[in-house]
Structure formats: C-alpha cells, structure tokens
C-alpha positions in Angstrom: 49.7 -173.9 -99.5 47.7 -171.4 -101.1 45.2 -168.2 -99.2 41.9 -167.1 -100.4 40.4 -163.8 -100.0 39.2 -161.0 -102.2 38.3 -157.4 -101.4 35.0 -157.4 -100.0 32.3 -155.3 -101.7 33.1 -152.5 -99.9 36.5 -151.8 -100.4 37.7 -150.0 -103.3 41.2 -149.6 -102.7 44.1 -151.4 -101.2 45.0 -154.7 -101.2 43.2 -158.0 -100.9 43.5 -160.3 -97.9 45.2 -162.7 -100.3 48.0 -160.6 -101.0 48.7 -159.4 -97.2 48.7 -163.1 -96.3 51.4 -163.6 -99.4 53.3 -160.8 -98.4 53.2 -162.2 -94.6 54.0 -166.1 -96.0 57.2 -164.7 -98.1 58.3 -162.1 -95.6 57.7 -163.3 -91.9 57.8 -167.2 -92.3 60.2 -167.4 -95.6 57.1 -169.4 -97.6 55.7 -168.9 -100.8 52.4 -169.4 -101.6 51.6 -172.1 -104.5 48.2 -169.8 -104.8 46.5 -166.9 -104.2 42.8 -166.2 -104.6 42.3 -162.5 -104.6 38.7 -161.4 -106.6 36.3 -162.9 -104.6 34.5 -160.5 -102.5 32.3 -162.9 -100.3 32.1 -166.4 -99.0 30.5 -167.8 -101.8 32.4 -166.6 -104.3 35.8 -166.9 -102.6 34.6 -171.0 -102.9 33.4 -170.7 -105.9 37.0 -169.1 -107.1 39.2 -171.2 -104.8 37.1 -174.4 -106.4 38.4 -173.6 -109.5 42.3 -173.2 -109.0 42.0 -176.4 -107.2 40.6 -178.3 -109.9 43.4 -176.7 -112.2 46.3 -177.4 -109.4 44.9 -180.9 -109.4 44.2 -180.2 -105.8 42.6 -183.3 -103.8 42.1 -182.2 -100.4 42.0 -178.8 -98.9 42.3 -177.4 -94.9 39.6 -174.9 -94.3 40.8 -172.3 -92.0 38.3 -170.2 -90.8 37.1 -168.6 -87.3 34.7 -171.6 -85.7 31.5 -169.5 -86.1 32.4 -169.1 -89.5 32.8 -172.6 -90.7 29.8 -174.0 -91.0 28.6 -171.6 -93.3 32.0 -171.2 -95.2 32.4 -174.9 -95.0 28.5 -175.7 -96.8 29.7 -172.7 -99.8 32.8 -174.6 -100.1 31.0 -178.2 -100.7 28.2 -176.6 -102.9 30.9 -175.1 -105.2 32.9 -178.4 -105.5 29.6 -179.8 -106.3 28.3 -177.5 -108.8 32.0 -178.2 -110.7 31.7 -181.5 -110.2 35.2 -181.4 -108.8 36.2 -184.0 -106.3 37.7 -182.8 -103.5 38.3 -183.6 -99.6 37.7 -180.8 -97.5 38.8 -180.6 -94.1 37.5 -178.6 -91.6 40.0 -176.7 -89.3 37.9 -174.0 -86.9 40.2 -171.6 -85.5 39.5 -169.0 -82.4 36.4 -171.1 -80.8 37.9 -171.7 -76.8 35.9 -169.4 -74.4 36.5 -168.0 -71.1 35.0 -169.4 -68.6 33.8 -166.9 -65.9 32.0 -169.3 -63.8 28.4 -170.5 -63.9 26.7 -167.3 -61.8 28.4 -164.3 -63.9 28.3 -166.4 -67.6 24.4 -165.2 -67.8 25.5 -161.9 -67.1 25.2 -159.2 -70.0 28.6 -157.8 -70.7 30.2 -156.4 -73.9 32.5 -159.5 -73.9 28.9 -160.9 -74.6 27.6 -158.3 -77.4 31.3 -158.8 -79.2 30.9 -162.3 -79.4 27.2 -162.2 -80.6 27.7 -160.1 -83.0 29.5 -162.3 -85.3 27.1 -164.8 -84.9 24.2 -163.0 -85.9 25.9 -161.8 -88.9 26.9 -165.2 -89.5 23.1 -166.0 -88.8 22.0 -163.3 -91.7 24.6 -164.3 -94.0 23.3 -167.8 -94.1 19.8 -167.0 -94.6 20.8 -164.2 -98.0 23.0 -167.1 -99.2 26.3 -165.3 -99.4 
C-alpha cells in the first residue's frame, strides 16, 4: 500500500499529504506504508511520480482512490503517465464520496449553497482539465 501526494504549488511549509497519510497508516491503523510519493504538487505530476515508483516496485496494478469528480481527470493523467513510460500497469478506478442526497424532485432544482459547494469542485475539476494539470 503506498499514498501519493505532494505539497501543492502553494504551500511552502509543512508537510505533504503523503506524509500525514503515513503518519495516519503507522499511528491510527498500525500499517506501514510500502511507499510514499511526496514532491508532486499537481495531478499530473503526482502520476507522473507515482508512475515511476511503481515501475521500480515492480508494481502491476494500482487502486485509484480519489473523490468521484476527481477521477476522470486523475484517472486519464494516470494512464497518459504509464503510457509515456511505457510502463504496464492495471489501473483500477475506485471513486470515493459520489452518493447524493436526495431532497426530492420539486426542491433538487432549487438553488442552495449545498448546490454552489458541490459545483464548485466541478468547475475546478472542469478548468483543470482544460489547462492540462
């Protein structure tokens, strides 16, 4: 089991998501990671990175654990690294967070800040694609 996830280009200090999620592995479930990933600082790097310790591990299938609007662009970074490497690999798509509360047909057309928290993501998903990150 290994975790990928860098600092973002943002942050300047502090640890990387990679390290919390070792720390969290070792301290709360008794696990050690067999990797961590932590310089990547956007999707397509954090493929690109995670690409490469796989082919090292000899690594021949992955779970992708992401939030469900995330994965299909994290999901398309992840095949066009293995690709560029020429690395085979099995990649296996595992969406996290996607159910949705239903309200009821009348008061789902409704605006509501439930509504402008869950577009939000999706619009930054939507730019994301479209810059190629």
């Amino acid at each position: 089991m290994g975790y990928s996830g860098g600092v973002g280009h943002a942050q300047t200090e502090g640890p990387s998501e990679a390290e919390v999620a070792a720390r969290v592995a070792r301290r709360d479930f008794g696990r050690a990671l067999r990797f961590t990933e932590s310089a990547s600082r956007d999707t397509r790097e954090n493929s690109r990175y995670t690409v490469g310790i796989a082919r090292a591990l000899s690594v021949q299938r992955v779970v992708l654990v992401t939030h469900g609007w995330h994965m299909p662009r994290n999901l398309r970074a992840f095949r066009e690294a293995a690709a560029e490497r020429r690395v085979q690999i099995e990649v296996l798509p595992a969406p996290i967070g996607t159910a949705l509360v239903d309200a009821g047909p009348l008061l789902r057309w409704m605006p509501s800040a439930e509504g402008f928290t869950r577009t939000r993501p999706t619009l930054r998903e939507m730019l994301s694609w479209v810059a190629g990150s």
